[in-house]
N, C-alpha and C positions, 0 to 999 in steps of 0.2 A: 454611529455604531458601524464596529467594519462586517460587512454581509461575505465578503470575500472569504472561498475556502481556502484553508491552509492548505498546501500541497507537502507529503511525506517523501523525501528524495528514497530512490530505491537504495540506496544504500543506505542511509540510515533505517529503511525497514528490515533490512536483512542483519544490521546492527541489533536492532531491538530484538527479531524475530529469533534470529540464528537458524533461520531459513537459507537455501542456496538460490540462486536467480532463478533456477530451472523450478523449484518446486513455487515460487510465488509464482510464476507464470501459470504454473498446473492450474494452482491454486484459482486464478484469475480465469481460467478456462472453464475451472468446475463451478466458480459462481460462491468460490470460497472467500473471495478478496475481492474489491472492486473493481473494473477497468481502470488501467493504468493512462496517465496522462503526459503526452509529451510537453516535457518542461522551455521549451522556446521553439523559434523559428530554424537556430543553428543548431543546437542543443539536441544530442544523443542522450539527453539521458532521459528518465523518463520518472512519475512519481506516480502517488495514490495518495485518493484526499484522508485528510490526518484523521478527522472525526470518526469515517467509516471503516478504515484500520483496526484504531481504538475500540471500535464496537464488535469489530468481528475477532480482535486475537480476546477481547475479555469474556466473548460470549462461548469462546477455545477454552478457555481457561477451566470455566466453569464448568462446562462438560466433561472433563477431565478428572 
């Protein structure tokens, strides 16, 4: 069984979301979104694990 979490690249969240960079960071600051994870050693870019995404844009949704 893989135990490893998926990592959501920030762009493809900002895909899903139709969020801008600046408001997922807000977001991440307010305790809206998880901490973001830097995706390598060389690597600018940066992700959010998949599962807790998914929990937090559908628990969005429903309050809405």
């Amino acid at each position: 069984m893989n135990t490893k979490e998926r990592i959501l690249p920030l762009v493809a969240l900002k895909e899903r979301t139709g969020l801008r960079r600046s408001t997922i960071y807000l977001k991440v600051q307010q305790g809206q979104f998880p901490k973001t994870i830097t995706l390598g050693l060389r690597s600018r870019g940066q992700g959010l694990p998949k599962r807790a995404v998914a929990r937090r844009v559908m628990s969005t949704m429903r309050a809405e």
